[in-house]
GUTIBA-250268 format. One record per residue (C-alpha): residue number from 1; residue in three letters; z, y, x. Coordinates in steps of 0.001 Angstrom, whole numbers, plus 500000, padded with zeros to 6 digits. Example, Ala and Ser with C-alpha at 12.3 -4.5 7.8 and 13.67 -1.06 7.14 Angstrom:
<sites>
<site 1, "ALA", <507800, 495500, 512300>>,
<site 2, "SER", <507140, 498940, 513670>>,
</sites>
This chain:
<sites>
<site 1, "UNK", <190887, 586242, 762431>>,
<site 2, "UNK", <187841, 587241, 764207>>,
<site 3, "UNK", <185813, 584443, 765183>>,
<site 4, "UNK", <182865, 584192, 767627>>,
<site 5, "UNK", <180582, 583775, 765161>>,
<site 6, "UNK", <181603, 586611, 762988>>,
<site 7, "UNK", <181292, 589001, 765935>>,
<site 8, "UNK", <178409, 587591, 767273>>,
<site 9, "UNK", <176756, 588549, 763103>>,
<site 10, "UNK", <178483, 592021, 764160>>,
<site 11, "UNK", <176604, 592602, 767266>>,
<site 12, "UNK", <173093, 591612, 765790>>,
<site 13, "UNK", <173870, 593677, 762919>>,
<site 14, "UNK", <174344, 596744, 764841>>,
<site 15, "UNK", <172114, 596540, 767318>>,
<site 16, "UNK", <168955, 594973, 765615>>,
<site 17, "UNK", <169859, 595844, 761964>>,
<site 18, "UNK", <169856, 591953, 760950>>,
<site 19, "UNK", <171963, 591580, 757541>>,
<site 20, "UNK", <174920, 589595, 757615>>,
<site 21, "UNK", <175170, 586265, 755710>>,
<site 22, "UNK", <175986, 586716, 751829>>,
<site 23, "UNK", <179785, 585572, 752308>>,
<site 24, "UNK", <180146, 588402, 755149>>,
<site 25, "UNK", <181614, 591726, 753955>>,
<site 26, "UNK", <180124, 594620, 754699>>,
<site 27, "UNK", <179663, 596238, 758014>>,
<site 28, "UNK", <178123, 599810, 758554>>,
<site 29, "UNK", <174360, 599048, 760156>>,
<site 30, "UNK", <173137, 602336, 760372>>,
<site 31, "UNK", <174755, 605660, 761675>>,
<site 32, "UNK", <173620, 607419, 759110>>,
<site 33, "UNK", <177099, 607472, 757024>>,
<site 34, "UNK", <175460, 610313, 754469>>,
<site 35, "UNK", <171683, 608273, 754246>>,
<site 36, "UNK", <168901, 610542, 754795>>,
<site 37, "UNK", <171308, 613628, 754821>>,
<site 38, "UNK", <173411, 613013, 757597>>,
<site 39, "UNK", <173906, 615477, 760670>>,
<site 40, "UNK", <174133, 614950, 764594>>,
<site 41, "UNK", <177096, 617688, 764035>>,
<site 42, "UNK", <180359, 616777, 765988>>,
<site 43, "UNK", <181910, 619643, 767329>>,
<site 44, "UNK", <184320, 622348, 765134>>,
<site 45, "UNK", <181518, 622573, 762673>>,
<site 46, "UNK", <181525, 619122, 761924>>,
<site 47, "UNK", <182195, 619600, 758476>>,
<site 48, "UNK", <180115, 623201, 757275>>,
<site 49, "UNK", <176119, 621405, 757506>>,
<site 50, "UNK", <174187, 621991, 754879>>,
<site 51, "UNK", <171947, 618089, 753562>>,
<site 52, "UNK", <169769, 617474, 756911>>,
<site 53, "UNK", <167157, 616528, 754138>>,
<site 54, "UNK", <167659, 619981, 752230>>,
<site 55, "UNK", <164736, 621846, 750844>>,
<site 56, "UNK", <164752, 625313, 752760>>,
<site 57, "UNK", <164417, 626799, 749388>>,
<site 58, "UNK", <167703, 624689, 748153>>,
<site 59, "UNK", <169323, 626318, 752327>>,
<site 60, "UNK", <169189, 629474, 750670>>,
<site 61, "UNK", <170969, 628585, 748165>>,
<site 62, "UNK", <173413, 626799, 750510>>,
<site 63, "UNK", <173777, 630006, 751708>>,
<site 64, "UNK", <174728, 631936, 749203>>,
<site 65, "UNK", <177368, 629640, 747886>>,
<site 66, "UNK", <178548, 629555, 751807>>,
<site 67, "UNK", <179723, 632675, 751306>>,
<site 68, "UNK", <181110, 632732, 748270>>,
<site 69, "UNK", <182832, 629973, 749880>>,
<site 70, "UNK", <183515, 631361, 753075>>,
<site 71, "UNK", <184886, 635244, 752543>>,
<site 72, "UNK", <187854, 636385, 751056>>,
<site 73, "UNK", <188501, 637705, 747089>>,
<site 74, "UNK", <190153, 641382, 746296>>,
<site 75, "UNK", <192381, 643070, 744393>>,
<site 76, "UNK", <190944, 644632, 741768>>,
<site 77, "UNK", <189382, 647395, 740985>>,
<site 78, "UNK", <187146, 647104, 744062>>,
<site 79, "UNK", <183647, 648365, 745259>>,
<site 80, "UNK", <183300, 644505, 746290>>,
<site 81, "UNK", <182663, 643795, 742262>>,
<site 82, "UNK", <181287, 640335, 743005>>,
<site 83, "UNK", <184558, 639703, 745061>>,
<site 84, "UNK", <187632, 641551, 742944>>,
<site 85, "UNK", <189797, 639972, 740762>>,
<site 86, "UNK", <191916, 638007, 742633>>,
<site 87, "UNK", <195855, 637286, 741102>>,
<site 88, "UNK", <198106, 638393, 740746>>,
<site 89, "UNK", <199528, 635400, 741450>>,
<site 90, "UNK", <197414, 632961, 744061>>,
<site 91, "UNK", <197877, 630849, 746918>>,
<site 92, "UNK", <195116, 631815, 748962>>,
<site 93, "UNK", <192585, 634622, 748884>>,
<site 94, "UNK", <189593, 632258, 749477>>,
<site 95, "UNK", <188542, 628513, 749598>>,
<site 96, "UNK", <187802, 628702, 753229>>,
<site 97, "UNK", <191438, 629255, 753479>>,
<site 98, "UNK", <192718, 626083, 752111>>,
<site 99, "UNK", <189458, 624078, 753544>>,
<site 100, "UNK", <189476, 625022, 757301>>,
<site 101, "UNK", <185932, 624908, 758296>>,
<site 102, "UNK", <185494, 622736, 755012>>,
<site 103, "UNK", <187624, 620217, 756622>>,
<site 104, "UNK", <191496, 619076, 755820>>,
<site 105, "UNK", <194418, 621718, 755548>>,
<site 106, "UNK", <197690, 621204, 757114>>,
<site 107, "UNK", <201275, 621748, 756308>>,
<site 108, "UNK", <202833, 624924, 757455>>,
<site 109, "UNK", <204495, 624998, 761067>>,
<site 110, "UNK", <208542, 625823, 760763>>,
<site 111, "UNK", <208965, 629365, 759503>>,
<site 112, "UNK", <205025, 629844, 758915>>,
<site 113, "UNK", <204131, 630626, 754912>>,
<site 114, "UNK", <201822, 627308, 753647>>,
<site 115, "UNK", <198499, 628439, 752795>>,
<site 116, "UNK", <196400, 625342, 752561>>,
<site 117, "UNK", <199125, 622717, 751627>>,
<site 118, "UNK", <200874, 623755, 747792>>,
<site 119, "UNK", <203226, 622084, 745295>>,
<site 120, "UNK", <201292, 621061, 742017>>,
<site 121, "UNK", <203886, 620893, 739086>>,
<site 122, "UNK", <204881, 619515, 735667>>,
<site 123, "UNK", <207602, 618762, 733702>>,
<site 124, "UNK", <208246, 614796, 731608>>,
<site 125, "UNK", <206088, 614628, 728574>>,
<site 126, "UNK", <206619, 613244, 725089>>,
<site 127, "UNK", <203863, 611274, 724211>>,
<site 128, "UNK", <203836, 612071, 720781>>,
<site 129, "UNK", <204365, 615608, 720430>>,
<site 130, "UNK", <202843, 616440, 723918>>,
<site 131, "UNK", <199608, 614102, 723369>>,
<site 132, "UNK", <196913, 617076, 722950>>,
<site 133, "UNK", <197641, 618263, 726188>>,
<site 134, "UNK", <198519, 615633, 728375>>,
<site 135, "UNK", <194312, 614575, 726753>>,
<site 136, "UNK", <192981, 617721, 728194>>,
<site 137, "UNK", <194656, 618631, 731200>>,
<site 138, "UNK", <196654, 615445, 732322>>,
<site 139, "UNK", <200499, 616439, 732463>>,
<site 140, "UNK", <202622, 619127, 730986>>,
<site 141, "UNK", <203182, 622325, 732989>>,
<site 142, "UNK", <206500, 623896, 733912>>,
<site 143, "UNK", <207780, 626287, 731308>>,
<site 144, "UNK", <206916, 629459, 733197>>,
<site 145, "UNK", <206103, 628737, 736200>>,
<site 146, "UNK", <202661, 626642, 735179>>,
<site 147, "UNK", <201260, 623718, 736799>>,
<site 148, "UNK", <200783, 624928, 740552>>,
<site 149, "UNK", <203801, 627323, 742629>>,
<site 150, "UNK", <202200, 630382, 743813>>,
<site 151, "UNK", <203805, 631941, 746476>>,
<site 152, "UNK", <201829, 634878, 747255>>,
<site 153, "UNK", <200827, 637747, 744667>>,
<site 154, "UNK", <198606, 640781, 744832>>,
<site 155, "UNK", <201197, 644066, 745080>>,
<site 156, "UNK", <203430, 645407, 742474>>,
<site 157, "UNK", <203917, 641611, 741858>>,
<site 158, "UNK", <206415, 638997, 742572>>,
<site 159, "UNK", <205255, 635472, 744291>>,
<site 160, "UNK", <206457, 632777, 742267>>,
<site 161, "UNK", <208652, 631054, 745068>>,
<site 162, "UNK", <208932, 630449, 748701>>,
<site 163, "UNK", <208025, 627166, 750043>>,
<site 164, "UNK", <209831, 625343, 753001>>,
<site 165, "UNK", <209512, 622001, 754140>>,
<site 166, "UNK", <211447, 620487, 756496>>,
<site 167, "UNK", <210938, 616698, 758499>>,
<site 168, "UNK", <212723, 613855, 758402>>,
<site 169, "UNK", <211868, 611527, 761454>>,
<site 170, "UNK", <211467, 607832, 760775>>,
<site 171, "UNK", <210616, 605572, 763557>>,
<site 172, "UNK", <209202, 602061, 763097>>,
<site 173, "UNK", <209166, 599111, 765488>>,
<site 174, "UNK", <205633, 597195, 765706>>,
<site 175, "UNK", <205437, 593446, 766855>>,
<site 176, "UNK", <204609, 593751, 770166>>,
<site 177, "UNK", <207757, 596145, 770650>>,
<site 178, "UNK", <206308, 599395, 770474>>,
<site 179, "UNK", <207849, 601750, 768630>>,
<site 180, "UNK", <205946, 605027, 766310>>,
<site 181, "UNK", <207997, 607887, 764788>>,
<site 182, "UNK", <206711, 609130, 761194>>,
<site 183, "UNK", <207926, 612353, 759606>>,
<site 184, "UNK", <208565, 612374, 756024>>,
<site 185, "UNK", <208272, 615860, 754547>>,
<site 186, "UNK", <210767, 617442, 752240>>,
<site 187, "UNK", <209766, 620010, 750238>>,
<site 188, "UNK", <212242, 623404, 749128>>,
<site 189, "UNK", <211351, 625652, 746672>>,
<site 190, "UNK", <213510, 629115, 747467>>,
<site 191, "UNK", <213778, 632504, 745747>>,
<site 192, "UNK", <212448, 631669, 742345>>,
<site 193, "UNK", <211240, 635450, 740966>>,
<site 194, "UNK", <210686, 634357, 737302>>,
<site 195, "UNK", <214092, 632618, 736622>>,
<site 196, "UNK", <215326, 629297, 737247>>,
<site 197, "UNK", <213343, 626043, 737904>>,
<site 198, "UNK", <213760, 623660, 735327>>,
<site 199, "UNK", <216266, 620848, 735851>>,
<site 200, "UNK", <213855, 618166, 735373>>,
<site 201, "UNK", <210965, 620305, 737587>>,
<site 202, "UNK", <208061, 617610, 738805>>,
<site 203, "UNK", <206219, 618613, 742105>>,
<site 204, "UNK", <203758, 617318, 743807>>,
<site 205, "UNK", <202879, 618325, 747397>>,
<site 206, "UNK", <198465, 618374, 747958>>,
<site 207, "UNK", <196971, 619295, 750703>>,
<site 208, "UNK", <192898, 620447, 750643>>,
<site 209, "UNK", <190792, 617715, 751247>>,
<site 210, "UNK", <187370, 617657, 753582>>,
<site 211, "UNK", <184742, 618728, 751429>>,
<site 212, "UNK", <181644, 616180, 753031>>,
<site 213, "UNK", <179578, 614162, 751137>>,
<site 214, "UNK", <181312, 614922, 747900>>,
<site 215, "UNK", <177727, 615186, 746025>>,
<site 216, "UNK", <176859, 611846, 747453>>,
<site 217, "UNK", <179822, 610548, 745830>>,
<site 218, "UNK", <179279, 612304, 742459>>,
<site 219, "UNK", <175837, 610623, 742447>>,
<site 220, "UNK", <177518, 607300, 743120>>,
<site 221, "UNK", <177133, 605274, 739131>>,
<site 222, "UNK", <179753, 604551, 737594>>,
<site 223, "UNK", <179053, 601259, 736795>>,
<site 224, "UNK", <178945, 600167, 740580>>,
<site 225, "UNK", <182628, 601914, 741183>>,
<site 226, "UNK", <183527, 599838, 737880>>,
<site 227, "UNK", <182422, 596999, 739280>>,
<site 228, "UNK", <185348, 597259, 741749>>,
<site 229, "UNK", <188098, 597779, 739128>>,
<site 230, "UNK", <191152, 594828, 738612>>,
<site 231, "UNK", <193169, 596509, 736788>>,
<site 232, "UNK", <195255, 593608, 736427>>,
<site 233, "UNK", <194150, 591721, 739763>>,
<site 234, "UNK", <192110, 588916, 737959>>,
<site 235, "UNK", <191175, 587400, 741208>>,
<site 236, "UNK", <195203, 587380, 742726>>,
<site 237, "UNK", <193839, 589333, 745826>>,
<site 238, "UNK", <196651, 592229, 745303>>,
<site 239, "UNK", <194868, 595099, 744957>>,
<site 240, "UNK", <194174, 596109, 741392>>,
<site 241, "UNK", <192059, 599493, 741515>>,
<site 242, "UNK", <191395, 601392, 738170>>,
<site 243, "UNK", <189756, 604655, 737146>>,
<site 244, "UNK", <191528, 607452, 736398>>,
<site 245, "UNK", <190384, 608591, 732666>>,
<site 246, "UNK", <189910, 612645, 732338>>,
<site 247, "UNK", <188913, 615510, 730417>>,
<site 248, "UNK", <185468, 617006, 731510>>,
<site 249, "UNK", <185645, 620377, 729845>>,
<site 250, "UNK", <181832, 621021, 729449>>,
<site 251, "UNK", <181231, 617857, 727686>>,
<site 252, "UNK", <184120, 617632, 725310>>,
<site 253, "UNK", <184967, 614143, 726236>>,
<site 254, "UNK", <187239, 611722, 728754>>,
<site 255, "UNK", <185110, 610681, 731766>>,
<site 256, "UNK", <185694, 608616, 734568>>,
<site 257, "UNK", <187968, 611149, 737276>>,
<site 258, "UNK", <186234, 611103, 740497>>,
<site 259, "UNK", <187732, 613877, 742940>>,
<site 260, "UNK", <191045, 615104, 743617>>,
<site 261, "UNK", <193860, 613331, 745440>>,
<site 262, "UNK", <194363, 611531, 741717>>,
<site 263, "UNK", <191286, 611425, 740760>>,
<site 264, "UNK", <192135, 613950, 738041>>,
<site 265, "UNK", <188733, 616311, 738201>>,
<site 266, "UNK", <185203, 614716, 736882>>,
<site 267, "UNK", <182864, 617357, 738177>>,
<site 268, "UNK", <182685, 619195, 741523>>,
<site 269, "UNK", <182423, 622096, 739156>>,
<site 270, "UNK", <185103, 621757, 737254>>,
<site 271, "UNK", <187075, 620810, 740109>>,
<site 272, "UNK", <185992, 624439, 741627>>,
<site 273, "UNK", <186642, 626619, 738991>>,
<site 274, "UNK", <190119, 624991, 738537>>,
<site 275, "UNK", <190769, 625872, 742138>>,
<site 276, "UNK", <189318, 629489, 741453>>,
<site 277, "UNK", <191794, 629388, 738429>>,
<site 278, "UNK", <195041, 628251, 740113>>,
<site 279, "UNK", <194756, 628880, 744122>>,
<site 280, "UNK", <193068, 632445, 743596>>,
<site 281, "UNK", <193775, 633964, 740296>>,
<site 282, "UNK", <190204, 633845, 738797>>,
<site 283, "UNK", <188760, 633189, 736214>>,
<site 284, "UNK", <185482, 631649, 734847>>,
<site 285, "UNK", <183404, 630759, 731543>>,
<site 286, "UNK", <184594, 626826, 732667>>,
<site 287, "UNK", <188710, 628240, 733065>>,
<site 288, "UNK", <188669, 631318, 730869>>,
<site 289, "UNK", <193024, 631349, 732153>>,
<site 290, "UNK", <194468, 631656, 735296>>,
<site 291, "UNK", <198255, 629584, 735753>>,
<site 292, "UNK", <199919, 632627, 734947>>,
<site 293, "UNK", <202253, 632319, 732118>>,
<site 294, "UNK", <202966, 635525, 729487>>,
<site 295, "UNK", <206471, 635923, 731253>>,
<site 296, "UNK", <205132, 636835, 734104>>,
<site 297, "UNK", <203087, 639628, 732776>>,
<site 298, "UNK", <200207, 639367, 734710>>,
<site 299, "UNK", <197427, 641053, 732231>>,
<site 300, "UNK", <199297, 644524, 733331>>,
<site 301, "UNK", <197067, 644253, 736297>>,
<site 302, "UNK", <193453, 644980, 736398>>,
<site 303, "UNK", <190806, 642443, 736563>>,
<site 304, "UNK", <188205, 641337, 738007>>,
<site 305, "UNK", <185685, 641108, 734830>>,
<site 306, "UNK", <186036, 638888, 732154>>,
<site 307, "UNK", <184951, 636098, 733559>>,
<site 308, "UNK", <185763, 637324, 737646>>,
<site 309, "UNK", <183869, 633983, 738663>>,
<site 310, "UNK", <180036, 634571, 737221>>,
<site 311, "UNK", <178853, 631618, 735702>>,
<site 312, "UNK", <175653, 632597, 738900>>,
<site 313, "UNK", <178762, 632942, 741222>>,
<site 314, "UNK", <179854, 628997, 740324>>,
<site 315, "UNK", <176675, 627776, 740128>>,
<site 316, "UNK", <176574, 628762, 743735>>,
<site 317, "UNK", <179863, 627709, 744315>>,
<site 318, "UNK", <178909, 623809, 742659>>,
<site 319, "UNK", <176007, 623783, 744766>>,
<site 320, "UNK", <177649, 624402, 747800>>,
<site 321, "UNK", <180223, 621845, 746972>>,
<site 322, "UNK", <177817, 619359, 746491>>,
<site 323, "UNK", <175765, 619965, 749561>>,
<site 324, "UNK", <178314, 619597, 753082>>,
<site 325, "UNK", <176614, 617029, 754848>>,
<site 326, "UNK", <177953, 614278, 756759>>,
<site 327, "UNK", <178540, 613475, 760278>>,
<site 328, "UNK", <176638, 610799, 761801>>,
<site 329, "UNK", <178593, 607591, 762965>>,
<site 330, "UNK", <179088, 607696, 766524>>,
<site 331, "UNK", <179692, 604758, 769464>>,
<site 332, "UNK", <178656, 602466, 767401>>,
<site 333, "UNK", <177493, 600419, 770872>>,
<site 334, "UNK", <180593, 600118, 771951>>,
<site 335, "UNK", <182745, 596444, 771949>>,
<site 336, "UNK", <185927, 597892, 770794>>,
<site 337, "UNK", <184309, 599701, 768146>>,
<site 338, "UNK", <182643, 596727, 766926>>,
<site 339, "UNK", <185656, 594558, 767196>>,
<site 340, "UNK", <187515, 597259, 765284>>,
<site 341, "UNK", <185111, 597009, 762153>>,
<site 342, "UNK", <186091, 593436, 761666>>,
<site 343, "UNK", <189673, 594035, 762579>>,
<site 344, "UNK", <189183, 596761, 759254>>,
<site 345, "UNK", <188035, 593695, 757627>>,
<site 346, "UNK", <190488, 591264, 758322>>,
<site 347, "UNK", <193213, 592839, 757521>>,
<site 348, "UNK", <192227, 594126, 754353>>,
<site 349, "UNK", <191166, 597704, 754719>>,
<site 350, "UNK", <188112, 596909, 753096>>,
<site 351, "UNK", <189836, 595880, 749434>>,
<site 352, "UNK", <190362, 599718, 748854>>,
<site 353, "UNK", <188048, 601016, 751293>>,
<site 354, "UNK", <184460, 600105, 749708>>,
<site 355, "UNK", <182017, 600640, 752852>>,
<site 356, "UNK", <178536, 601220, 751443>>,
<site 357, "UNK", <177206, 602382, 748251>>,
<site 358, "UNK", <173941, 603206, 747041>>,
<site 359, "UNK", <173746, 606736, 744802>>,
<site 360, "UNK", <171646, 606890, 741635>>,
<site 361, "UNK", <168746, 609634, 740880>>,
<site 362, "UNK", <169979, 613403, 740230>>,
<site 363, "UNK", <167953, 615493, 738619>>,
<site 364, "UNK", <166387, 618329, 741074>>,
<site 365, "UNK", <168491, 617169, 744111>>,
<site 366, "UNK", <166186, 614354, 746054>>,
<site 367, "UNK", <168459, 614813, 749020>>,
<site 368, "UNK", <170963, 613272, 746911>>,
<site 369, "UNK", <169099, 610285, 745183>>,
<site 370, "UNK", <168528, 606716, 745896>>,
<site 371, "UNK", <170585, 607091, 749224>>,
<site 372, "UNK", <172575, 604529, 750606>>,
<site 373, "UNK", <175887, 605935, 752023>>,
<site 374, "UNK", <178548, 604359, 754110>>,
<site 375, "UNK", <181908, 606673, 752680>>,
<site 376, "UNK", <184639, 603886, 753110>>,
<site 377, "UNK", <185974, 604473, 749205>>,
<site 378, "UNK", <185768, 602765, 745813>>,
<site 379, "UNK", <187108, 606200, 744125>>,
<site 380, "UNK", <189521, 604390, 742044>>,
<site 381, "UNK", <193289, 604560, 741957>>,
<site 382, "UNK", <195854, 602745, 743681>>,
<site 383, "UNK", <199386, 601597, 743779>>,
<site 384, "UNK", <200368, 603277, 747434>>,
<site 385, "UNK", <203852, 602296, 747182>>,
<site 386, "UNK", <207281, 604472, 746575>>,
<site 387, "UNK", <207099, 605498, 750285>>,
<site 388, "UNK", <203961, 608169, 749461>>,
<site 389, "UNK", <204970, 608391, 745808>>,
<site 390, "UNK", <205369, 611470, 743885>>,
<site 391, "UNK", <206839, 610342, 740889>>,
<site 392, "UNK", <204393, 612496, 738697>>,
<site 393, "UNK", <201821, 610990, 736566>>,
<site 394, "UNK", <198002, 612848, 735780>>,
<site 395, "UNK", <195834, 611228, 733134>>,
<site 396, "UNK", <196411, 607905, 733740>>,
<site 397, "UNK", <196993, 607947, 737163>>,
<site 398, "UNK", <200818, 607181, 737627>>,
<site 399, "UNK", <203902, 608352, 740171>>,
<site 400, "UNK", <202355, 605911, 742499>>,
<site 401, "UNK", <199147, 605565, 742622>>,
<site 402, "UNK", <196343, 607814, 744722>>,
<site 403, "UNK", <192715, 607875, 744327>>,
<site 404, "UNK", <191234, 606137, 747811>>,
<site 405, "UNK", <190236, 608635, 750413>>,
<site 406, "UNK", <186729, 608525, 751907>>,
<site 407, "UNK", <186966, 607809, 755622>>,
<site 408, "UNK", <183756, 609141, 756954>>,
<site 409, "UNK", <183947, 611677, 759113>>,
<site 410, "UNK", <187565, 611351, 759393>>,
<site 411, "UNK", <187438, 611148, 763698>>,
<site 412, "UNK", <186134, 614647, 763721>>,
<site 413, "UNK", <189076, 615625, 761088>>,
<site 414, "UNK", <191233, 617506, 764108>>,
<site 415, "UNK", <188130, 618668, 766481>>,
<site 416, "UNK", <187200, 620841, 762426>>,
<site 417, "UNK", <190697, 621346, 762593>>,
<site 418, "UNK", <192805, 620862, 765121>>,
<site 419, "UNK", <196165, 621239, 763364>>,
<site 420, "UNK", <194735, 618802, 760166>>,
<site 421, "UNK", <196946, 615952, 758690>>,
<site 422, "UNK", <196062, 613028, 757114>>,
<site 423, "UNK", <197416, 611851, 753617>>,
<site 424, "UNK", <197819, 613576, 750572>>,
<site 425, "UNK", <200363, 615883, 752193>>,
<site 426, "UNK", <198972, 616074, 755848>>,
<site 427, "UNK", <202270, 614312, 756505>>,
<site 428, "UNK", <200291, 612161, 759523>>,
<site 429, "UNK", <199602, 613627, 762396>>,
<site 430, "UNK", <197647, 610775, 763438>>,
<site 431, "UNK", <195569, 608068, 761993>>,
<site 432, "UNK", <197896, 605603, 763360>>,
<site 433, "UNK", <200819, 606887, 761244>>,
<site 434, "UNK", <198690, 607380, 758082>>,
<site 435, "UNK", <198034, 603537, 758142>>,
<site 436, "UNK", <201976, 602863, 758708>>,
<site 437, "UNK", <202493, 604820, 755668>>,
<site 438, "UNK", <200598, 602405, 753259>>,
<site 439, "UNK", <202277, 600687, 750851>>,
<site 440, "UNK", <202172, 598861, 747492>>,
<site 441, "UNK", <198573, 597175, 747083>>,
<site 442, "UNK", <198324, 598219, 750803>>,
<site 443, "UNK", <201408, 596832, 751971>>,
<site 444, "UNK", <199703, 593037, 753175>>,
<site 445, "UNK", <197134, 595288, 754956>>,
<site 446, "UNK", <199758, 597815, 757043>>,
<site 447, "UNK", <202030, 594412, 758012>>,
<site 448, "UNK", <199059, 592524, 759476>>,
<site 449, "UNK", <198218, 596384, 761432>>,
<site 450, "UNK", <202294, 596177, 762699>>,
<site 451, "UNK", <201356, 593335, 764063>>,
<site 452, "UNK", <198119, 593142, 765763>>,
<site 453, "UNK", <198209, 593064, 769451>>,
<site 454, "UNK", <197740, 596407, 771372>>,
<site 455, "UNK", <193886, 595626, 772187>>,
<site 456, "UNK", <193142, 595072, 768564>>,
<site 457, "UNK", <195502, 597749, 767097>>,
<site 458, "UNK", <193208, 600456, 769365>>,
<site 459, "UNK", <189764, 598734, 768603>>,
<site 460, "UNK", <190598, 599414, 764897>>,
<site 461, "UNK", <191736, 603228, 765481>>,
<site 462, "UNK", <188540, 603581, 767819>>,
<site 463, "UNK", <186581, 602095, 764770>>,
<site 464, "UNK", <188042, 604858, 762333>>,
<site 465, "UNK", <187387, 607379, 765331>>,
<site 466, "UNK", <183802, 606377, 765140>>,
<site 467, "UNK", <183490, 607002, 761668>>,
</sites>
C-alpha cells in the first residue's frame, strides 16, 4: 500500500535528491538511467547514440562498427570484400535488420516473411552421451536442420522452411471490470526443403532485443548480480532468481550467462559473432561454422574468406555493441509517475526488476566504469510460468524460465519502432499485456496489477513510460 509517508520520501527523493530511509527500496533519483552516458535522445533514434561521455577518438570507432552494424552483407564473390560472404542459409542480411534502429523486432504481419522474430531449435538430450555438447553450446541441435530455422538462402539454394504464425485471442477480466484481449502466438513451420522435421523437434520463438546499455550491464560484477540469487527462495519471498551457467569460448571455461533472452551468451562478443554465425551465414575466428549442416551442402557455394567476419571487423562490431547509449528518464515531475514507482514497488516488480546498480572499472572504457545505472534487471533467470514457456532448456536455464529484461528505455520501444513487441516473442503489443502475461515467480505481482484500481493501474504504465 502506498502510504503518505512513503510518497512523501518519493517526492523529496526526486525532487531534492534526499536518499530514502535504509528499509525503503529503491527509487530512481536521477534521470540519468545510463550514469554519465546517458542521452537527451527520444525521438526514432532513441536507441542508435553513441556513450554521451565517449572519447571522440572511441566516436570513430563507434562509427565504424555503426556500419558494420548498419548495412547489409553479400553474396559472395563480391567487389564489397569486407561485406561478402553471407549464407547460404541466413535469416537476415544484416543486424540492423533484426534490431530496428537498434531497438526491439517484431513478429511478422499475416502473410509478411519474419525477418527479425526466428525459431531457435533443439532436439531432447541424453545427459550422458550428449554431456560435451550440451557444456559448450547449451542444448542439442536438430539433426539437419541445426539450432536456428533459416528461411531465406542466397540463390541456387533452398531456405530451410517457411514460418507462419498465427493468433489466438485471449481476453482477461481485471477487478474493476475491465476487460484486455492478449494474443498468444502459434508458430508453423511449412515446406521443410531438407526432409522432415524431427518428431520430437524443440523450437523456440526470439525476437531481437534493444541493444542500449548492454556494456553497462557487462560491466555490472558479478558478485553484486549474485548477491540477488535464491535459488531455492531462502527468504520465502517467491522469487528464486539464479544465473544461467555458460560456455565463454575465448576463455575455455563456464561463466556466468549475461545476455540473451536465457541468458545463454557471456560476452557481447560472443553473443555477436553467434548472430553473424546463425542469422547471416558468417563466419569468424570466435564461430569458425555457420548452422549449416553437411546435408545441406552449403560449402558448394563461395565464401566470403575464411574467416568472412575479420577478427578487426568484430572488434568493431563488440565495440559498437557495447557502446548504444541510454535514454534519459523523462517526467519524472509528474504525480502519477511518482505514484507509479511505488505502485512498481508494491506489487513486487522490483523482486525481479533490480533498479540501480553500480558497474565496476573496464579497462580502456572510462565511459563505462564506476557508473551508477538505473536498468530495472538483476540478469538472472526466472520461473515465468507455463503461459510464456517454451519447453526448451539452454545451459541451465530450463523450459520456463527467462533471463529478466532491462526496462530502461522501454517507453521509447514503439516511437524506435513503431511496430515493436514486448516479450521474448513480441507477443505484447502493449506494456499492459506484457505484465498480464507474467507468471510463475511473477504470478503474486501480475494478480495484485489485475487488481489495482484504474488510477493506479495507469500511474504504474506512465511510470514504465517514463523509463
Amino acid at each position: 500500500m502506498t502510504t503518505p509517508r512513503r510518497f512523501a520520501l518519493l517526492t523529496s527523493l526526486l525532487l531534492t535528491g534526499t536518499a530514502l530511509a535504509a528499509d525503503e527500496p529503491p527509487i530512481q533519483d536521477t534521470p540519468l538511467s545510463g550514469g554519465a552516458g546517458s542521452v537527451k535522445q527520444f525521438d526514432h533514434n532513441a536507441y542508435s547514440m553513441p556513450q554521451g561521455n565517449l572519447s571522440m577518438t572511441k566516436r570513430l570507432d563507434f562509427s565504424v562498427g555503426n556500419s558494420f552494424f548498419r548495412n547489409p552483407w553479400v553474396e559472395a564473390p563480391s567487389s564489397t570484400a569486407a561485406r561478402d560472404g553471407l549464407g547460404p542459409l541466413f535469416n537476415t542480411n544484416s543486424c540492423q535488420g533484426c534490431h530496428l534502429k537498434d531497438g526491439r523486432g517484431n513478429p511478422p504481419a499475416e502473410g509478411e516473411t519474419s525477418v527479425s522474430l526466428f525459431l531457435r531449435l533443439s532436439v531432447p538430450s541424453d545427459p550422458k552421451r550428449d554431456a560435451e555438447i550440451i557444456k559448450k553450446i547449451g542444448l542439442k541441435p536438430a539433426p539437419v536442420y541445426g539450432g536456428q530455422l533459416q528461411t531465406a538462402a542466397i540463390s541456387g539454394q533452398k531456405p530451410e522452411a517457411d514460418l507462419d504464425i498465427t493468433w489466438e485471442p485471449i481476453t482477461q477480466t481485471l477487478a474493476d471490470g475491465s476487460t484486455v484481449t492478449l494474443q498468444r502466438p502459434v508458430y508453423h513451420i511449412k515446406n521443410p526443403n531438407y526432409g522432415p522435421l524431427p518428431e520430437d523437434l524443440l523450437t523456440s520463438p526470439r525476437v531481437a532485443p534493444p541493444m542500449i546499455g548492454l556494456g553497462l550491464l557487462s560491466a555490472v560484477p558479478e558478485a553484486q548480480l549474485m548477491a540477488y540469487a535464491d535459488p531455492e527462495d531462502a527468504d520465502g519471498d517467491g522469487i528464486s532468481g539464479r544465473p544461467n551457467r555458460v560456455w565463454d569460448i575465448e576463455k575455455e571455461e563456464t561463466v556466468m550467462g549475461r545476455f540473451g533472452w536465457k541468458a545463454g551468451e557471456p560476452t557481447l562478443v560472443q553473443q555477436a559473432m553467434g548472430a553473424f554465425a546463425g542469422d547471416m551465414g558468417l563466419t569468424s575466428t570466435l564461430m569458425p561454422a555457420t548452422d549449416c549442416s553437411p546435408e545441406q551442402q552449403c560449402d558448394r557455394f563461395a565464401n566470403g574468406g575464411e574467416p568472412e567476419v575479420s577478427d578487426k571487423i568484430a572488434r568493431f562490431i563488440g565495440f559498437y555493441a557495447a557502446s548504444l547509449a541510454v535514454p534519459e528518464r523523462r517526467d519524472m515531475d509528474k504525480p502519477a509517475v511518482q505514484q507509479g514507482a511505488l505502485v512498481f514497488n508494491d506489487i513486487g516488480c522490483a523482486g525481479c526488476h533490480t533498479p540501480k546498480h553500480t558497474t565496476g572499472t573496464v579497462a580502456d572504457r572510462p565511459d563505462l566504469s564506476q557508473q551508477t545505472i538505473w536498468p530495472y534487471t538483476d540478469l538472472l533467470l526466472h520461473d515465468m510460468g507455463p503461459a510464456l514457456a517454451d519447453h526448451r532448456g539452454e545451459f541451465l536455464a530450463s523450459g520456463t524460465e527467462w533471463r529478466t529484461q532491462p526496462l530502461w528505455g522501454i517507453g521509447l520501444a514503439q516511437s524506435v519502432n513503431p511496430l515493436a513487441g514486448f516479450l521474448h516473442d513480441g507477443r505484447a503489443r502493449t506494456i499492459q499485456e506484457a505484465i498480464l502475461w507474467h507468471g510463475g515467480e511473477a504470478e503474486a505481482a501480475t494478480d495484485q496489477f489485475r487488481s489495482l484500481d484504474a488510477d493506479k493501474r495507469d500511474a504504474l504504465l506512465q511510470f514504465l513510460h517514463s523509463l
